[in-house]
Structures are given as structure tokens and as C-alpha cells.
N, C-alpha and C positions, 0 to 999 in steps of 0.2 A: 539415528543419524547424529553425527555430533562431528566435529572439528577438533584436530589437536589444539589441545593449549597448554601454555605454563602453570605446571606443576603448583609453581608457588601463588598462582594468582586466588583470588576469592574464588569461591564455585557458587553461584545463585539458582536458586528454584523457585519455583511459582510460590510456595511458602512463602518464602524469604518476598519475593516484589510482593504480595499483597501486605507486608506489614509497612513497608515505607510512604510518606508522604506526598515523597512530590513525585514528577512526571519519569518515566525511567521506562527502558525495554532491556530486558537478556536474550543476550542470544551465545546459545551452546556453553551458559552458566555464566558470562562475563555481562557485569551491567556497565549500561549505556546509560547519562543522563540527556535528558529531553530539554536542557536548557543554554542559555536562556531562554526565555518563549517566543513563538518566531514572531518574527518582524512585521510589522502592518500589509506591506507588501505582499508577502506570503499568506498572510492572512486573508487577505482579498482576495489570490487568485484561488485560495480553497475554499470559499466562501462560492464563488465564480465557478467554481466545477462542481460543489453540491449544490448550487443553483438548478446549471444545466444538467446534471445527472440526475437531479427528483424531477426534472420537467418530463427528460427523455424515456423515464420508467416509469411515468404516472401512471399508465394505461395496463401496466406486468404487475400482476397480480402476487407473482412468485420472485421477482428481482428488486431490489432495494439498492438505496444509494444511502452509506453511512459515512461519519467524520471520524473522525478515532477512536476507535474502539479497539479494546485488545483481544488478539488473535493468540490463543494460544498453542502453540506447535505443539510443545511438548513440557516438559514438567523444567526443563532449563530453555526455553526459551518462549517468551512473550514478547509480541514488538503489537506496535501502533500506527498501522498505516496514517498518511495524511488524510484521502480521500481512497473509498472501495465499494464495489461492487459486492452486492452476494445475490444469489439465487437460490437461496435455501434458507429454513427457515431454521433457525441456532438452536439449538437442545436444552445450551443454556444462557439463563439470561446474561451469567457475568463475564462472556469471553466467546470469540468465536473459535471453535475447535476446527472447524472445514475452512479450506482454504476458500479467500473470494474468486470471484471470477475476475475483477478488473481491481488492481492497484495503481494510484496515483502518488507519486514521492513526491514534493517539492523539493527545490534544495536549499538548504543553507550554508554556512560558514561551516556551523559546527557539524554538520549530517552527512555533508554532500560524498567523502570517502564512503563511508558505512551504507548510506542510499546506493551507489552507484557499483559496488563494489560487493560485500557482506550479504545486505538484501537482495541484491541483484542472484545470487547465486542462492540463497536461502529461498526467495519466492521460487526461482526456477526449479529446485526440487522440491519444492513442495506443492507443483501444475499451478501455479498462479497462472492463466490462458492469457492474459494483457499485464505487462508493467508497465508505468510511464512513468519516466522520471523528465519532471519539470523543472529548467532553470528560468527562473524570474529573471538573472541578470543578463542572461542570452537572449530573454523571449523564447526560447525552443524547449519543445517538449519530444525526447525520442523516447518512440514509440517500438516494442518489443512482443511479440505476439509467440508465444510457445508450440512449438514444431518439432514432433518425436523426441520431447524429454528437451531440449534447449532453445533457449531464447535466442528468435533472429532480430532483424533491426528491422519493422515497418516502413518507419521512414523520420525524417525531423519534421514534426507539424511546426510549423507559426500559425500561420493564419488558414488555414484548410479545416475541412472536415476528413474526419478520418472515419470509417465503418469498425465497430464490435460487435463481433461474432457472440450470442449470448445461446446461447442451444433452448434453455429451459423457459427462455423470455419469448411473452406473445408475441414479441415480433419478431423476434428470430435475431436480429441487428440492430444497433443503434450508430446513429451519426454524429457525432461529437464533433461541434465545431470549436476550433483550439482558438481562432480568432477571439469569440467572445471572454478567454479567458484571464488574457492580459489588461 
């Protein structure tokens, strides 16, 4: 899978990002930088959902709740979820190869196109089962649950709980209340 792009632009591979320093994701060979570093704000509500997401999986033996960790698609493309779900367990230590089952985006200034847009259509082929993409500045988090290959719209959480469908997790679903996130 891969995306047209310009000819004249750099072409990145998983090579090329493991020798750089600082925070950065490619996708379909085009690097992304991951800066500045997000804002306190952001900060707390991702703090706030791996909160509640190692509360709601403590009991799943087989499902995890991670903070950025690099996922890698394919040899030109690595990104960084904010907050994710997985239910398997990584082959390798330094990357996840398997798509998670639940991704959280926040947004920011510099993200929120590429989150909303890019990823949005990147996670949906690659069965991401949940997106959510969270705006701090709205309070709403819309909520996108994967239905025969595309993303439909759940609903805008603020303050509800919302159910995830986890198949491989002892309990089958989790309830995420979007309230305690803000």
C-alpha cells in the first residue's frame, strides 16, 4: 500500500527514522515531525486515558494499554499513536508490527490535519476496530468504530461512556468513560 507523492520530495524508511534523534513518524516515505512537544494540556488528558485504560484491562490477561510506541506498518511507514490498545502480544520488542485494536489521537495545532485526515484513512486500512480522535479544545472526542473495511462515526463522547468491543479481551468490552478525561 502506499500513496502518490512527489517525485522530488525525500523518500524515508524505517532505516533512515531509526537513525534520527528526535520525535518523528513516516508515513508512505514522507517524515512527519512530532514537535514541538505537546502541550500540558494534552499531556494530562493522555496521562487520563492510560489511566483509565490500565484500570479497564487490569483483569485481560491478553490486552494492554500503551503510550507511544512505534507501530510499524511497513518499511516507509512508522507513526506513534498518542494512546492504544493491543491484544497481542509484539514479536518484537522495538515496534509494533500488528495493528492495535483501539487508537487514541489527540489533537494539536501541529497534528490535528495529519490526525484527522492521513491517519484517519491510514488506520482504516490497516482494521484499526476503534479511532478516536480527541480535541482538548472542543472537549469532544469522535468516536469511529470499523464496519466492512470503513470507519463510521459512533458518536461525539464529552462526558458518556462509551462500550469497546475487544473480542480477544476477558471481558469481551470495555466502558470508557470520556467524562473522566478532560
Amino acid at each position: 500500500m502506499g500513496a502518490l507523492r512527489d517525485e522530488d520530495l525525500p523518500y524515508y524508511t524505517y532505516e533512515d527514522y531509526k537513525l534520527w534523534s528526535d520525535e518523528w513518524e513516516i508515513i508512505y516515505g514522507v517524515a512527519y515531525a512530532m514537535s514541538p512537544a505537546p502541550m500540558i494540556e494534552h499531556q494530562s488528558i493522555s496521562a487520563n486515558i492510560a489511566w483509565q485504560l490500565k484500570e479497564l484491562l487490569s483483569e485481560c490477561e491478553k490486552c494492554r494499554s500503551l503510550l507511544p510506541v512505534d507501530w510499524k506498518i511497513a518499511e516507509d511507514t512508522v507513526v506513534q499513536p498518542d494512546n492504544l490498545v493491543i491484544c497481542h502480544t509484539p514479536r518484537n520488542s522495538a515496534y509494533l508490527t500488528k495493528a492495535p485494536n483501539i487508537i487514541f489521537e489527540i489533537l494539536s495545532k501541529s497534528t490535528a490535519t495529519k490526525d484527522k485526515n492521513l491517519k484517519y484513512k491510514l488506520y482504516e486500512a490497516e482494521g484499526v476496530e476503534h479511532y478516536i480522535i480527541v480535541d482538548p479544545k472542543e472537549q469532544v472526542a469522535k468516536v469511529y468504530k470499523l464496519h466492512e473495511g470503513k470507519y463510521i462515526k459512533v458518536c461525539d463522547a464529552t462526558d458518556e461512556k462509551v462500550e469497546f468491543s475487544l473480542e480477544k479481551c476477558v471481558q469481551g468490552k470495555i466502558a470508557f468513560d470520556f467524562e473522566k478525561i478532560w
